[in-house]
N, C-alpha and C positions, 0 to 999 in steps of 0.2 A: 504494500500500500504506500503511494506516495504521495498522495494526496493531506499538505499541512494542515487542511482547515479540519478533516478527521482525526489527525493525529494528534492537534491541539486538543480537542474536545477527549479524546481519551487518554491522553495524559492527564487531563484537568483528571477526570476520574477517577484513573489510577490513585495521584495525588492525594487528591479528596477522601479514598477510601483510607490509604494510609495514612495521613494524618490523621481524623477523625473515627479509624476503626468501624465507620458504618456506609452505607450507599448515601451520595451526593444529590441533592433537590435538581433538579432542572435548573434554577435560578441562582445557585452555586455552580455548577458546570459553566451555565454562561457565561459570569462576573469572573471566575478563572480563564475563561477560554476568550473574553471578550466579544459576548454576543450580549445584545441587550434583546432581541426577539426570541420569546421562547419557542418559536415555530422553524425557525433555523436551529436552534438547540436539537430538537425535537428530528428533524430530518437530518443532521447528521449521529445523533441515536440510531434513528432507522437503519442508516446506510453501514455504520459500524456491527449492526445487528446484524444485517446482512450477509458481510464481510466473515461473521463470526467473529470478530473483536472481543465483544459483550452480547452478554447476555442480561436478559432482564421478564420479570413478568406480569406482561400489561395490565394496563387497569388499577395497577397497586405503586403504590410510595416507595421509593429508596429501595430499590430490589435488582440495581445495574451492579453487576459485578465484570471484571475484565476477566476476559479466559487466556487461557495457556496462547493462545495463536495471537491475541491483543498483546499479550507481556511480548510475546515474539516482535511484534510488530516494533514497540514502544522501543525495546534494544536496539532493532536493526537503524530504529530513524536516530538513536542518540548516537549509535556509532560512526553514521553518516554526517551528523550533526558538527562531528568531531575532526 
């Protein structure tokens, strides 16, 4: 995946979960990742779902978790990053 503006949004995630130990609001992802519309929030969610990035389960609060292929991802972009 090379696409920055998914990769910002799940790193916000990542972050998010590690620092606070639990799933990130919508409106913490954004203020991390620099979205102010939750509807772009929201559709790069989608697209990371997708992707298999995250995983999450709709309809319910705080329940995004990054999977094994997201951590993959988040390594390959810092190493490039590098």
């Amino acid at each position: 995946m090379t696409n920055p503006n998914l990769i910002a949004v799940l790193a916000a995630v990542d972050r998010l979960i590690r620092e606070h130990g639990y799933s990130p609001s919508v409106r913490e992802i954004g203020e991390l990742a620099g979205y102010t519309s939750s509807s772009m929030i929201y559709d790069r969610i989608t697209a990371l779902y997708e992707a298999d990035c995250i995983t999450y389960m709709p309809m319910q609060t705080r329940t995004i978790r990054v999977t094994s292929k997201g951590k993959r991802v988040l390594k390959e972009a810092e190493i490039h990053a590098n």
